[in-house]
Backbone bond lengths (Angstrom), bond angles and torsions (degrees), N, CA, C in turn:
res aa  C-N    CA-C-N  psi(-1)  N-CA   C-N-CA  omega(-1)  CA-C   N-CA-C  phi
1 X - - - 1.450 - - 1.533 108.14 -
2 X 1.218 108.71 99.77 1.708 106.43 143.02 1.391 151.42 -63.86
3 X 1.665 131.01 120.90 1.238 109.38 166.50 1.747 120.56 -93.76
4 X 1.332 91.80 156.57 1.541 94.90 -152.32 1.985 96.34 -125.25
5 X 0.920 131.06 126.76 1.659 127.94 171.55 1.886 112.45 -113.92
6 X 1.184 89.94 140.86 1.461 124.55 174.34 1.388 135.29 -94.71
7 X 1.326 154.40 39.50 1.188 126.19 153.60 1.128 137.66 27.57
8 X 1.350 152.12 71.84 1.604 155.06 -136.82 1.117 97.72 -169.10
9 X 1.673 108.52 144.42 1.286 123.05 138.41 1.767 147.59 -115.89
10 X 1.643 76.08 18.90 1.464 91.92 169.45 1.946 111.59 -156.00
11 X 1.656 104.83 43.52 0.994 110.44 177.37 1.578 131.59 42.54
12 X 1.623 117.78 17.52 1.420 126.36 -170.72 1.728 84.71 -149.88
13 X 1.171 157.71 -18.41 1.123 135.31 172.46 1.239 120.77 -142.86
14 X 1.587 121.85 154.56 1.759 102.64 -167.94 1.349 101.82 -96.80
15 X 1.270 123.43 122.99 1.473 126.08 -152.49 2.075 100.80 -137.85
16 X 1.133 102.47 9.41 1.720 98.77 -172.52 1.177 104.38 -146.12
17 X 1.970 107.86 143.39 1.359 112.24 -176.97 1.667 102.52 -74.20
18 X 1.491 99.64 167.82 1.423 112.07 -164.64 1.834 108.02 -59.11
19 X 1.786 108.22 -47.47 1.124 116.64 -169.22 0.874 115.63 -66.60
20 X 1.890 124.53 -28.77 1.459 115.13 -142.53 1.927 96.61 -118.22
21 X 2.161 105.04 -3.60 1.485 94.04 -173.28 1.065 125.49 -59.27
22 X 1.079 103.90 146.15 2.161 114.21 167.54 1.740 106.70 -78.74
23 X 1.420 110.65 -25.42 1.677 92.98 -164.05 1.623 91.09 -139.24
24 X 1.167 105.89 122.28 2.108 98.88 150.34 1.392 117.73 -127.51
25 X 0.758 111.06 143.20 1.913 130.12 154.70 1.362 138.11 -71.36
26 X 1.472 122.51 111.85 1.368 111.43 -177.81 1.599 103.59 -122.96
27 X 1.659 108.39 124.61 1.180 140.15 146.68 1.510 120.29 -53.94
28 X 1.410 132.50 135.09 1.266 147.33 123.55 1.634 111.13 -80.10
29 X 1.173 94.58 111.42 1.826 124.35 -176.17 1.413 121.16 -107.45
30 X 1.191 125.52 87.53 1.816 134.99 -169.72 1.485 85.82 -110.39
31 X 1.736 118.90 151.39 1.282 131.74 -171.71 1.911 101.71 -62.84
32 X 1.186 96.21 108.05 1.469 97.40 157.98 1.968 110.76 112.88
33 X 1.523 97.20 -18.48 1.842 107.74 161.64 1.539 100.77 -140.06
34 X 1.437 74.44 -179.04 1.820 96.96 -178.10 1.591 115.49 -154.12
35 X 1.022 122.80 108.98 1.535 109.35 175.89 1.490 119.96 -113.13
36 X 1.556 107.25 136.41 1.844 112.07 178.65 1.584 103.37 -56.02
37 X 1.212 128.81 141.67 1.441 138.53 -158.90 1.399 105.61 -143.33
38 X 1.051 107.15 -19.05 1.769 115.75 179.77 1.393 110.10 163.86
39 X 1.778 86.26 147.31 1.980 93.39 177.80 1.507 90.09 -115.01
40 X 1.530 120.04 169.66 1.192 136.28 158.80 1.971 120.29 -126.71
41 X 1.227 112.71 131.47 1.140 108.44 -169.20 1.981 90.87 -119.00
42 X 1.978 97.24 139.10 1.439 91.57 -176.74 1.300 104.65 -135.98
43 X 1.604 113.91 169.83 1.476 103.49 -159.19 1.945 93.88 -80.45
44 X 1.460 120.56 158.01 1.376 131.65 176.83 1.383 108.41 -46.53
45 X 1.464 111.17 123.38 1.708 89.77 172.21 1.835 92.65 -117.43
46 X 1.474 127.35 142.60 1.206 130.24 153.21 1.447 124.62 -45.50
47 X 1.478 115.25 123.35 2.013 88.94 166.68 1.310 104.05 -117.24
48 X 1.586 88.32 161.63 1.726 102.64 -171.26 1.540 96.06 -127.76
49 X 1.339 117.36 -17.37 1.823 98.03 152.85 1.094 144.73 -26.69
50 X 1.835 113.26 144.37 1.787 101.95 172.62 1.514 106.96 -67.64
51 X 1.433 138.31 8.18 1.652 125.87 166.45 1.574 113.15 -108.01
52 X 1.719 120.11 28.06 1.355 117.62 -173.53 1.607 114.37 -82.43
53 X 1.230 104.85 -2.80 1.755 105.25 173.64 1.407 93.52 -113.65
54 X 1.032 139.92 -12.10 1.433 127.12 162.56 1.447 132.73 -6.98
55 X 1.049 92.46 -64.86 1.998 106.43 -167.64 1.747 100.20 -95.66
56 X 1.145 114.14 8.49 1.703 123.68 167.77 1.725 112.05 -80.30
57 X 1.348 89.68 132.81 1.820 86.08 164.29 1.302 124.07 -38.43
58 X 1.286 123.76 164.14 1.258 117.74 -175.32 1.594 104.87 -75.17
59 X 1.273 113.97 157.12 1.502 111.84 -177.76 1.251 131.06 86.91
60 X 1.562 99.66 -45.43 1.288 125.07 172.61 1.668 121.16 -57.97
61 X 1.538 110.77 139.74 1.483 105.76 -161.15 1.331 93.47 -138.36
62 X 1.502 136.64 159.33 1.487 141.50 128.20 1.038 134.09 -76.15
63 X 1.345 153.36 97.77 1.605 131.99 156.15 1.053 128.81 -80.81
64 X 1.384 112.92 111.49 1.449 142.92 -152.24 1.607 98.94 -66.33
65 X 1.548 114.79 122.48 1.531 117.71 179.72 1.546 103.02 -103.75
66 X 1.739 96.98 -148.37 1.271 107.73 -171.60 1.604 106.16 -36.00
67 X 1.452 112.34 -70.75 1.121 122.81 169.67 1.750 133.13 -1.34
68 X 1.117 103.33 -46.67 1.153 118.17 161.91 1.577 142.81 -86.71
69 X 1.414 101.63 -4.56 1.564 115.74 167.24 1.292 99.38 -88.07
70 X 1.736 83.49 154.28 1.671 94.89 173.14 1.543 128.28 -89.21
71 X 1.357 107.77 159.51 1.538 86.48 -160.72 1.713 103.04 -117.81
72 X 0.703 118.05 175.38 1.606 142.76 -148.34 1.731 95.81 -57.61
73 X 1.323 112.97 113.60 1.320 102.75 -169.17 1.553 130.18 105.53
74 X 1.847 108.61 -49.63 1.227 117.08 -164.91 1.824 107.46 -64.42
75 X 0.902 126.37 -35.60 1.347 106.91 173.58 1.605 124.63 -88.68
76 X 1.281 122.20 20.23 1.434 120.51 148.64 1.451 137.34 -75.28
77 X 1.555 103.08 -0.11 1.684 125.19 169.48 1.292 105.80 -140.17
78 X 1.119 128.98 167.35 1.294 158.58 -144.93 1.770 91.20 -94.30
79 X 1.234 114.56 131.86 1.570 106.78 165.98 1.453 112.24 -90.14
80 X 1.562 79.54 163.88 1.521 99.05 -166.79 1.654 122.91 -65.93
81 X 1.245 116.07 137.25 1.297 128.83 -161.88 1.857 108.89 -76.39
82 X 1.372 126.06 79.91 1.600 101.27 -171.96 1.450 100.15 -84.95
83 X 0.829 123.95 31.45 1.779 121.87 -176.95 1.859 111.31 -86.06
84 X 1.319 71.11 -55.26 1.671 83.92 178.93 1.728 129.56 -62.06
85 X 1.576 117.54 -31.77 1.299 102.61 121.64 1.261 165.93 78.45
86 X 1.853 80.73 -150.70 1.516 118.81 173.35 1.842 96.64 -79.99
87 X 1.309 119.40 -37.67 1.495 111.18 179.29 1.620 102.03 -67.67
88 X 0.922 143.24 -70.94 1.293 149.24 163.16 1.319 116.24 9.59
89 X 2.188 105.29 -58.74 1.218 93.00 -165.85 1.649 106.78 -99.24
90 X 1.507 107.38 4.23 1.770 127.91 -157.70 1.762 71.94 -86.09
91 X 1.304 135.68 -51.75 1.654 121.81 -171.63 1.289 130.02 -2.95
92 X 1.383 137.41 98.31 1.274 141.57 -178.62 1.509 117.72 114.46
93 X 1.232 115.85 -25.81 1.692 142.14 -177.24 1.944 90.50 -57.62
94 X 1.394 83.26 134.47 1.976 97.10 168.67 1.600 88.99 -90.76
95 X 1.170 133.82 -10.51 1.553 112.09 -158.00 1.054 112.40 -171.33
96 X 1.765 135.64 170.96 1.103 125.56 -158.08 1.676 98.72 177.38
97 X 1.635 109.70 107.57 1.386 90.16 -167.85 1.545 90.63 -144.87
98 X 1.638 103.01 138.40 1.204 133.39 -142.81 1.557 101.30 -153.62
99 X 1.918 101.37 139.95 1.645 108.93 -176.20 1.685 124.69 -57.29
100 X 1.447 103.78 2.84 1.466 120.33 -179.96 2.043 114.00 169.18
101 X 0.990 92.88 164.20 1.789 92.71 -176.69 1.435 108.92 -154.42
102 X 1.189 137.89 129.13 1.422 153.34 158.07 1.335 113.23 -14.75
103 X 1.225 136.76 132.38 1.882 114.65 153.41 1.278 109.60 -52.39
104 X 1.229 134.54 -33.85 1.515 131.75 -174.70 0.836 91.37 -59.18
105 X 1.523 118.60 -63.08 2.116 107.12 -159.46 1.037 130.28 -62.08
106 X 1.566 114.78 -36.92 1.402 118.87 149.38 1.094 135.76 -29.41
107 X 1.812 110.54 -60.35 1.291 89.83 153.52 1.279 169.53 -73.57
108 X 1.135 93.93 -0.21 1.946 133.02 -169.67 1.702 89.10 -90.26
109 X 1.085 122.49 -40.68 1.482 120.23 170.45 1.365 123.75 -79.06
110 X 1.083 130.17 -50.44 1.540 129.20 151.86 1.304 106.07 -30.14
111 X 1.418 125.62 -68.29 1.503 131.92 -171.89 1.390 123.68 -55.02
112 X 1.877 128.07 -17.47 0.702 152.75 130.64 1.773 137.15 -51.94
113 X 1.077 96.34 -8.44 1.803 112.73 -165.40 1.055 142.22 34.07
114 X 2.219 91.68 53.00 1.415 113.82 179.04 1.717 99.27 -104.89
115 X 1.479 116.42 131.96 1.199 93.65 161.71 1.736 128.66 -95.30
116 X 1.745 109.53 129.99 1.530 104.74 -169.69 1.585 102.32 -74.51
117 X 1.366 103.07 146.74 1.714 112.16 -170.43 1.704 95.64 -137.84
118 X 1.910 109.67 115.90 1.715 121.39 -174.37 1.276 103.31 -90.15
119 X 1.208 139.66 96.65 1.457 143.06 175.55 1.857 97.73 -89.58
120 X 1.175 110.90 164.76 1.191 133.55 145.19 1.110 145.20 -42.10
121 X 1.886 134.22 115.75 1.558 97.30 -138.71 1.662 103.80 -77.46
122 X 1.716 133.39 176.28 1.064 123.86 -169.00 1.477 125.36 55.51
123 X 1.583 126.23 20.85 1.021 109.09 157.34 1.713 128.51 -87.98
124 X 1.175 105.09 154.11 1.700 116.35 -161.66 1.031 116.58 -70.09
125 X 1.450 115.71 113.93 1.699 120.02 -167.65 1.748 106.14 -49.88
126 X 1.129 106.02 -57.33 1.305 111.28 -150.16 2.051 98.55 -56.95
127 X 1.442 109.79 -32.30 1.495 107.75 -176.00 1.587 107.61 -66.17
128 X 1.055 120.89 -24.27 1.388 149.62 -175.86 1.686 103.78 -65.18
129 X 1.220 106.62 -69.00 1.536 108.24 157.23 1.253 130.67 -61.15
130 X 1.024 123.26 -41.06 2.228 122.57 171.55 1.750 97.74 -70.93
131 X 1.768 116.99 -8.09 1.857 96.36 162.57 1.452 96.29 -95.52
132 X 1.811 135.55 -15.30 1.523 102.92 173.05 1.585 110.66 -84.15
133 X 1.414 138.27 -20.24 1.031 176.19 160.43 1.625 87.27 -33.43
134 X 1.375 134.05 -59.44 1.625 138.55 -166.66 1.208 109.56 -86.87
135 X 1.547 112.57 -36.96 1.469 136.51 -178.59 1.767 107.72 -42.77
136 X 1.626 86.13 -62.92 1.595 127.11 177.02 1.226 93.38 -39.82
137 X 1.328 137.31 -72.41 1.462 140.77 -117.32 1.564 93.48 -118.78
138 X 1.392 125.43 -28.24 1.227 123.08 -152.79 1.691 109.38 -136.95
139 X 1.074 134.51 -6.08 1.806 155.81 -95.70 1.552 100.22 -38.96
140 X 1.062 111.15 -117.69 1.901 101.32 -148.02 1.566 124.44 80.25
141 X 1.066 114.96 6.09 1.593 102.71 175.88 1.675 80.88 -134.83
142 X 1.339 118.99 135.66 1.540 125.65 -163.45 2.050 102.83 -92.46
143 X 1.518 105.46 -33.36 1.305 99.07 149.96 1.272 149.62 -89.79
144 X 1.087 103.70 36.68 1.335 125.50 169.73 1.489 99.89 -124.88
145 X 1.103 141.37 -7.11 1.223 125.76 -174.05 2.274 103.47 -109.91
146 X 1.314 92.53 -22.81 1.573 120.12 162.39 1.227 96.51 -56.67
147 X 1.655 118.95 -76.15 1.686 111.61 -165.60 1.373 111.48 -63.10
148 X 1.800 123.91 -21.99 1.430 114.13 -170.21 1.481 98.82 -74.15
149 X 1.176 120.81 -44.34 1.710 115.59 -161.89 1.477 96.03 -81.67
150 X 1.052 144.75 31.41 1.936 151.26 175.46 1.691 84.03 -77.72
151 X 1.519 117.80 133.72 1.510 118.15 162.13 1.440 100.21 -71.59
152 X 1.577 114.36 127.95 1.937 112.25 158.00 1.411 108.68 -58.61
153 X 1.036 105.04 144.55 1.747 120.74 150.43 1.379 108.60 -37.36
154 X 1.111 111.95 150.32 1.366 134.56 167.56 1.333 106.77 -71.54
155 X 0.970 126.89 -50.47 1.602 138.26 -163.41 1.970 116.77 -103.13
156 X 1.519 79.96 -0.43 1.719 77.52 161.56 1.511 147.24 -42.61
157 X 1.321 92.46 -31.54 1.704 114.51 176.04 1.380 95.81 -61.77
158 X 1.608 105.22 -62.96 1.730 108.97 -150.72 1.758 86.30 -74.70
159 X 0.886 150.76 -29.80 1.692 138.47 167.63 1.170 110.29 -41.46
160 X 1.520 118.28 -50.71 1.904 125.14 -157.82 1.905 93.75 -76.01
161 X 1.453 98.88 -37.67 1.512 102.31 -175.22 2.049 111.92 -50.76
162 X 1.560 96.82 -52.88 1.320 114.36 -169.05 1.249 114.46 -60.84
163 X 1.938 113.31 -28.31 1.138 144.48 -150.96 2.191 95.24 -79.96
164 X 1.375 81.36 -55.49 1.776 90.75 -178.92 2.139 86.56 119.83
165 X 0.795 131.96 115.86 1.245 152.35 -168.29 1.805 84.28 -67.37
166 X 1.349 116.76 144.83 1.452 117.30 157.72 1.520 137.27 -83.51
167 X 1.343 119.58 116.56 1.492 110.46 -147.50 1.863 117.56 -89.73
168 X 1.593 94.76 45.10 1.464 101.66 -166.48 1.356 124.66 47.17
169 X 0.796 149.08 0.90 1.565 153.64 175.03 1.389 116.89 -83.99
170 X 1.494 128.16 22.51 1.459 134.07 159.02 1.382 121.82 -102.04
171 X 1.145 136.07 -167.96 1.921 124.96 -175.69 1.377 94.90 -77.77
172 X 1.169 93.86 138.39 1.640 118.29 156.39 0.992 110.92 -126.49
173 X 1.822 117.28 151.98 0.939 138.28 -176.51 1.619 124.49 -143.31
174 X 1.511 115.18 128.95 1.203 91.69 177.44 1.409 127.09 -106.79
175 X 1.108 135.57 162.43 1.673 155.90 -117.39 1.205 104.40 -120.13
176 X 1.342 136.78 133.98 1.769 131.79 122.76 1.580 107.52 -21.39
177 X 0.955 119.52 163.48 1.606 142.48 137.56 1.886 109.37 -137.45
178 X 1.027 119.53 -9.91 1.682 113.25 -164.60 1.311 71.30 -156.03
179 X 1.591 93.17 155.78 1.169 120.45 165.32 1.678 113.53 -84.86
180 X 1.321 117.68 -22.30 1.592 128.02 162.35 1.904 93.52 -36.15
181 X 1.333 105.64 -44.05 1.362 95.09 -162.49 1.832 118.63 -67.27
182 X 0.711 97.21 12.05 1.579 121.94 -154.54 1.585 91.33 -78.64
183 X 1.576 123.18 -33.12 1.208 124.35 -143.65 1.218 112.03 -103.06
């Protein structure tokens, strides 16, 4: 079983860059289901990156208002880090796929041993899962076969214990395993 995180803002499509999301979703993904396991909600961050229209419709633009000036003070310290976080709560996740991602974050996620995954903005979680779901069952996706051979912790059990066990009562979904299933 993999957990897998999303970028979303409406829990059905990955629609937000990695740095700047307000909400993600993490799946536990075994060949053939998937269950929501936790959401995370984060405070708004502005971007001022060359990828901040990224995850925007095409065409589509922002012009950055008040909002985006700095305010009285703020650049005499270092701004605030929302990355760290989003790593915090991404902890344990093989993956994490989002309408765009930073080189920084990437690497802060690599370095972490999440792999970041750039989809398209609005693509459909759930199709997203029946390819780790095939991956699982069938492999072909090389990070997924990276996160399967990861040694578990020893102490994983006593984590999930400490954790509060999940009492099935979040979305489930069920999975491909074959492409037979397709039909």
């Amino acid at each position: 079983m993999l957990k897998i995180a999303f970028a979303t803002t409406d829990k059905t499509h990955v629609d937000l860059h990695f740095g700047a999301g307000e909400r993600f979703v993490i799946y536990d993904v075994a060949p053939g289901e998937a269950e929501l396991v936790a959401e995370g909600e984060f405070v708004p961050a502005v971007m001022k990156g060359e990828n901040r229209f990224k995850s925007l419709a095409k065409g589509e633009m922002i012009v950055p208002g008040e909002e985006a000036q700095a305010k009285p003070g703020e650049l005499d310290k270092p701004p605030e880090d929302k990355v760290v976080a989003k790593l915090e709560f991404l902890q344990g996740c093989a993956a994490v796929y989002a309408a765009s991602i930073g080189t920084s974050s990437i690497k802060r996620l690599m370095a972490a041993g999440i792999q970041p995954i750039i989809v398209d903005n609005g693509h459909d979680i759930v199709d997203l899962l029946n390819e780790v779901s095939l991956a699982l069952a069938q492999g072909g996706l090389a990070w997924v076969e990276k996160a399967k051979a990861k040694p578990k912790a020893a102490n994983r059990f006593d984590t999930m214990m400490a954790e509060g066990w999940h009492d099935g009562e979040g979305t489930r979904h069920s999975l491909i395993t074959s492409i037979d299933d397709l039909d």
